[in-house]
C-alpha positions as CSV (number, residue, x, y, z in Angstrom):
1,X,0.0,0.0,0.0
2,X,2.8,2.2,-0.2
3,X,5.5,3.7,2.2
4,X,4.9,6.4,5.4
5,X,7.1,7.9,7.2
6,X,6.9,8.3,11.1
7,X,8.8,10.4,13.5
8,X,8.6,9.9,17.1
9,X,7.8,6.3,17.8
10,X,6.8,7.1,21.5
11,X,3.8,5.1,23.1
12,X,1.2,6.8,20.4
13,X,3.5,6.9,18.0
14,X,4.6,2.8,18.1
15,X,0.9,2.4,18.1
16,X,0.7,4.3,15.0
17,X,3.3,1.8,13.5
18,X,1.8,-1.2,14.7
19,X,-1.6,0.1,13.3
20,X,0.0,1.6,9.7
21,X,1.6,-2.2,9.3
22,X,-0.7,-3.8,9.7
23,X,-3.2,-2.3,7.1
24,X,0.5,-3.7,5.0
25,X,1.9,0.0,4.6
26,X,5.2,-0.4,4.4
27,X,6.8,2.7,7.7
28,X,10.0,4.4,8.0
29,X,10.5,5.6,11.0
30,X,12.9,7.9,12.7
31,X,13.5,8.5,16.8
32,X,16.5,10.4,18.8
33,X,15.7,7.0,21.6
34,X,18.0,4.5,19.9
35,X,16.2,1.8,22.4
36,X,12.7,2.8,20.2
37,X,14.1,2.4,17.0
38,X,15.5,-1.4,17.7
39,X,11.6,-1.9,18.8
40,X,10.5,-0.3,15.9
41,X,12.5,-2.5,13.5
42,X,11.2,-5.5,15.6
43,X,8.0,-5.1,14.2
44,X,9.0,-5.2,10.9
45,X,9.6,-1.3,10.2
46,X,12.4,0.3,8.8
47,X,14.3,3.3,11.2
48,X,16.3,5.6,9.4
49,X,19.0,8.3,11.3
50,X,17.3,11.7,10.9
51,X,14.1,13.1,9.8
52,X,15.9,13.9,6.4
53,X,16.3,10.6,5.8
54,X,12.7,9.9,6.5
55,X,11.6,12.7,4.1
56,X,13.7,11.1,1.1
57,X,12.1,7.9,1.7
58,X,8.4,9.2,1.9
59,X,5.9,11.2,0.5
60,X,3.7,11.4,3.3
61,X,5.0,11.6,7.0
62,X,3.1,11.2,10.5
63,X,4.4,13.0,13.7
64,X,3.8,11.7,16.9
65,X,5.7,14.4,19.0
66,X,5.8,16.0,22.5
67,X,4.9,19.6,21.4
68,X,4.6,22.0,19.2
69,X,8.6,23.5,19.6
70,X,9.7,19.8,18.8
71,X,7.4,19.7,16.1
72,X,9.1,23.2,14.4
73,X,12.4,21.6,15.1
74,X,11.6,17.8,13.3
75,X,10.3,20.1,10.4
76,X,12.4,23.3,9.8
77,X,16.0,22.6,11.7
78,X,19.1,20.9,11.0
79,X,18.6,17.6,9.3
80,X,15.0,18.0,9.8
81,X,12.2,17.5,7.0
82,X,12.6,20.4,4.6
83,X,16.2,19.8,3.9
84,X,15.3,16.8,1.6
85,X,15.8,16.8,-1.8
86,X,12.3,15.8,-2.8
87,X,9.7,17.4,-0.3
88,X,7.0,15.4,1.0
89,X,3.4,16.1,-0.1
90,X,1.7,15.6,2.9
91,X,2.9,16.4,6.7
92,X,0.1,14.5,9.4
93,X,1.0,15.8,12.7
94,X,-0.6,14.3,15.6
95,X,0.7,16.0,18.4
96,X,-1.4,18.1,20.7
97,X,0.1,21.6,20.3
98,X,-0.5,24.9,19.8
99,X,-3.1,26.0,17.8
100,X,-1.1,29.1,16.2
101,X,1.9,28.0,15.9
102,X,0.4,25.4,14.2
103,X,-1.7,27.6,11.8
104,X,1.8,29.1,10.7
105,X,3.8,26.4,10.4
106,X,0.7,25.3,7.5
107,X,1.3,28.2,6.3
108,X,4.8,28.5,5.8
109,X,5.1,24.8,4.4
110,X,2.1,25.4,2.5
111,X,4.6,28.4,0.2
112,X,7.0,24.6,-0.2
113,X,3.5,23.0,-1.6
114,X,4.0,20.4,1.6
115,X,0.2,20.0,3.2
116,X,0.0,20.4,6.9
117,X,-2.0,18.5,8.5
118,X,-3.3,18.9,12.4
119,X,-4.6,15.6,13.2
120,X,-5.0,15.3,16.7
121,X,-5.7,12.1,18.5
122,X,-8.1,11.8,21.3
123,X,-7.2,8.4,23.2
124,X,-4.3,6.3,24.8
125,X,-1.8,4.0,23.2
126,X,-3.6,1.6,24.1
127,X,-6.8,2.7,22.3
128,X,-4.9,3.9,19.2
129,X,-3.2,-0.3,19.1
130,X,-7.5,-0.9,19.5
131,X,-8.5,0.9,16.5
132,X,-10.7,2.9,19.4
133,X,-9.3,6.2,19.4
134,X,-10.8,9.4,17.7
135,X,-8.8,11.7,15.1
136,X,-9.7,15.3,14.8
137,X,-7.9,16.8,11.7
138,X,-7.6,20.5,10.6
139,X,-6.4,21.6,7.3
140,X,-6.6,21.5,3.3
141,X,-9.6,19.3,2.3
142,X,-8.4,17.9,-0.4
143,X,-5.3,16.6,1.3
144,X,-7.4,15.4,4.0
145,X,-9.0,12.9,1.3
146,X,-5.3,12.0,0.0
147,X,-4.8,11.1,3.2
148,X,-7.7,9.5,4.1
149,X,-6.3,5.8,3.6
150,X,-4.0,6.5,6.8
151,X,-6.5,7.7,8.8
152,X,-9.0,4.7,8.3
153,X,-6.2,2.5,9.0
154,X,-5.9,4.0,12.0
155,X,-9.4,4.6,13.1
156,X,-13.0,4.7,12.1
157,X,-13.4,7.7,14.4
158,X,-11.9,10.5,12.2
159,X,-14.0,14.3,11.7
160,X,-12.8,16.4,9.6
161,X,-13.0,20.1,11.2
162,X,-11.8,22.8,8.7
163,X,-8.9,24.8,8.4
164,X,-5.9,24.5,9.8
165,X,-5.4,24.9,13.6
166,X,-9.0,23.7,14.1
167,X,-7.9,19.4,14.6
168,X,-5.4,21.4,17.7
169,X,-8.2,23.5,19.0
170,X,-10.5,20.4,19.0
171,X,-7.9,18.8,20.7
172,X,-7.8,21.1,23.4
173,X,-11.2,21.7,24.3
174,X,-11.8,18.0,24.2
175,X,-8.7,16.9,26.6
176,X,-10.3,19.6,28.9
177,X,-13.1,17.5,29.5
178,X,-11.3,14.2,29.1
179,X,-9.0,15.6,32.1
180,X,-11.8,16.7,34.0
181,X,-13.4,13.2,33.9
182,X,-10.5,11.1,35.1
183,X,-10.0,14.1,37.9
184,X,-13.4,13.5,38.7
185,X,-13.2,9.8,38.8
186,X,-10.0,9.6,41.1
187,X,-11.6,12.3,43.8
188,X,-15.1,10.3,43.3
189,X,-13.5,6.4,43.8
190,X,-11.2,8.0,46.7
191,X,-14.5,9.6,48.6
192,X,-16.3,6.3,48.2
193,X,-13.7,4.7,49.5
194,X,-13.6,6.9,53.1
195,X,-17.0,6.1,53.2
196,X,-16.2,2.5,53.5
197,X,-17.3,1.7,49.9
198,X,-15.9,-1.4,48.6
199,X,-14.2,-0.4,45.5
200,X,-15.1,-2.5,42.5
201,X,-18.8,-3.0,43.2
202,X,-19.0,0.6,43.8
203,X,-17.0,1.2,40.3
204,X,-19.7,-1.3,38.9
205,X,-22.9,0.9,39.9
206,X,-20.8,4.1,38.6
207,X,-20.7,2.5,35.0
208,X,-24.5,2.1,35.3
209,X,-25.6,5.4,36.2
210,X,-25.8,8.9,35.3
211,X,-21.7,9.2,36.7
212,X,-20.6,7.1,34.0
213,X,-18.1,8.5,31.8
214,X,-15.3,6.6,29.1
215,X,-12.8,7.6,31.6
216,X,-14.1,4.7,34.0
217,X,-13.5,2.2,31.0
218,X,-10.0,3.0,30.2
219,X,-8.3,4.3,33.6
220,X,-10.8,3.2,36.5
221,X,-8.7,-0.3,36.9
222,X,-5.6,0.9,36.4
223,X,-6.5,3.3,39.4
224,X,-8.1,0.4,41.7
225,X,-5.2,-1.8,41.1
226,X,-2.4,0.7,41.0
227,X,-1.1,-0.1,37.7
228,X,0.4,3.1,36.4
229,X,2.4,1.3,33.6
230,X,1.8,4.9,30.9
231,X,-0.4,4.5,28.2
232,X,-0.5,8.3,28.4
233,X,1.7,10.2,30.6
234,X,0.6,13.1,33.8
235,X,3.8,15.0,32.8
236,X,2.4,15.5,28.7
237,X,-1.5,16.2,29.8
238,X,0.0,18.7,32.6
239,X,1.9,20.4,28.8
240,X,-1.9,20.6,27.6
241,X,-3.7,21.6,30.1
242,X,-1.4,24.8,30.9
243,X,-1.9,25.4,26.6
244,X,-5.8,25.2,27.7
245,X,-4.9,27.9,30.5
246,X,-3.0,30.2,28.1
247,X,-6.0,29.9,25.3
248,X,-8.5,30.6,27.6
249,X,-6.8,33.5,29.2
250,X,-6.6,35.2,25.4
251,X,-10.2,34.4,24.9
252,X,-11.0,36.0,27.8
253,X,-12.4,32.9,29.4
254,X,-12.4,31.7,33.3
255,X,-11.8,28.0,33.7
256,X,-11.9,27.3,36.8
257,X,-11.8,23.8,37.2
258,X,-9.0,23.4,34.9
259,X,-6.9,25.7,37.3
260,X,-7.4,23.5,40.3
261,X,-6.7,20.4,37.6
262,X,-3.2,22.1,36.9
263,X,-2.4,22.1,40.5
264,X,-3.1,18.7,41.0
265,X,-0.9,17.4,37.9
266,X,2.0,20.2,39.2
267,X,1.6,18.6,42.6
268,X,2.1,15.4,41.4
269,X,5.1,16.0,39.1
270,X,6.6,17.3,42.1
271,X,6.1,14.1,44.0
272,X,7.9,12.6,41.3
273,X,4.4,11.0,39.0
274,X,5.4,13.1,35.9
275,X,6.4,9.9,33.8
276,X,3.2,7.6,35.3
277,X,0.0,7.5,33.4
278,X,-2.4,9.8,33.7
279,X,-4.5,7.9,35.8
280,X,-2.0,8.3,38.8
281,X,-3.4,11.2,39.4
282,X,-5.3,9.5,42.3
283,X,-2.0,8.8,44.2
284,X,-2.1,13.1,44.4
285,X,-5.8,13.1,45.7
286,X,-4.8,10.1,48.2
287,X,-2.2,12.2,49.5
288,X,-4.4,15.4,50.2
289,X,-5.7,13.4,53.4
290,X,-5.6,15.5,56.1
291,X,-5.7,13.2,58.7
């Protein structure tokens, strides 16, 4: 089915390989973690030594990057993307970053005839690996539907929003309220708990009632069992909710629930959770016992 190019072959990212191979799409995939790149090859890809190197290989190219400055950097700097010979068409970039930056990074590669698109990804590893997660992509409509091969093969969950910047703005608001729901889960299993709940039946009526959110069905066990093995990480969400912040304070927009959220993820980080999954954020409720 052709060749694709990856770079950053993270926990999303590997997912994104393991789904793009097997839909028999043939991925070359660059990393700076040398340990990643052996995995990579392990499941039959092909890792390369610099984005460059990706780029001459590939006509269209997925990023599954930290942020937005890394993005820039994969793309634009030394060795990166544009210094290839032959440019790739298409750019997917599924990091959550910032909307703006993003809207001008389109347009700057858009004067190289490279489409940009924003393609954000609403789920875990895991639920990328499941064919489960949700893609919201911003950008040229047309090179949406070039694209639109890769996108099945990694979900049937894919909207196409608009121009650029929108799949990133999507992104935001909607890890807003996906934060909100595991925060709300970990203070809600916690309470029930000091109340002398027994934990799993109680987690059982939750996922019949009005509670019930998807948070319960991907983090809820993990947070019973205290398995914090990351399928997502508190230390990237904590990156994306203080983007949130920063949008809503040029909109002109109070959020506070997503303030108090911030100070829970800081709090943990400083007790040393940054690199658990997200659902650790219960150990940081846990330890706001005052007795």
């Amino acid at each position: 089915m052709g060749s694709i190019g990856l770079v950053g072959i993270g926990l999303v990212g590997t997912a994104i390989a393991e789904r793009l191979l097997s839909s028999n799409f043939e991925v070359v995939g660059f990393d700076i973690d040398s340990a990643r790149c052996r995995h990579f090859e392990k499941l039959g890809a092909k890792a390369v030594s610099t984005p460059v190197e990706v780029a001459c290989e590939t006509g269209r190219i997925v990023l599954s990057l930290p942020d937005t400055e890394t993005v820039r950097e994969v793309v634009e700097g030394p060795k990166g993307i544009l210094e290839a010979k032959t440019l790739p068409t298409y750019i997917i970039d599924t990091t959550t970053g910032d909307p703006d930056e993003t809207v001008a990074l389109a347009q700057r590669l858009a004067k190289r005839d490279v489409y940009f698109l924003d393609s954000t990804i609403s789920g875990s590893s895991r639920q990328v690996r499941d064919q489960d997660a949700v893609l919201m992509v911003g950008g040229d409509k047309a090179a949406f539907n070039a694209c639109r091969d890769i996108f099945q093969a990694l979900t049937e969950k894919v909207f196409y929003l608009g121009p650029s910047g929108n799949g990133s703005r999507a992104k935001l608001a909607s890890n807003l309220i996906l934060g909100l729901n595991r925060l709300a889960l970990a203070e809600g299993l916690v309470f029930a708990s000091k109340l002398g709940l027994e934990p799993e039946p109680f987690l059982e009526l939750l996922k019949a009632s009005p509670a019930y959110s998807a948070a319960m069905d991907t983090k809820a066990k993990k947070m019973l069992k205290g398995d914090f093995t990351p399928e997502s990480r508190i230390r990237q969400h904590h990156k994306d909710v203080s983007i949130i912040l920063k949008y809503a304070e040029k909109a002109g927009q109070e959020l506070p629930l997503s303030k108090v959220h911030l100070d829970v993820l800081e709090k943990a980080i400083e007790a040393g959770d940054g690199e658990l999954d997200n659902a650790a954020v219960i150990r940081e409720i846990k330890r706001r016992n005052r007795n």
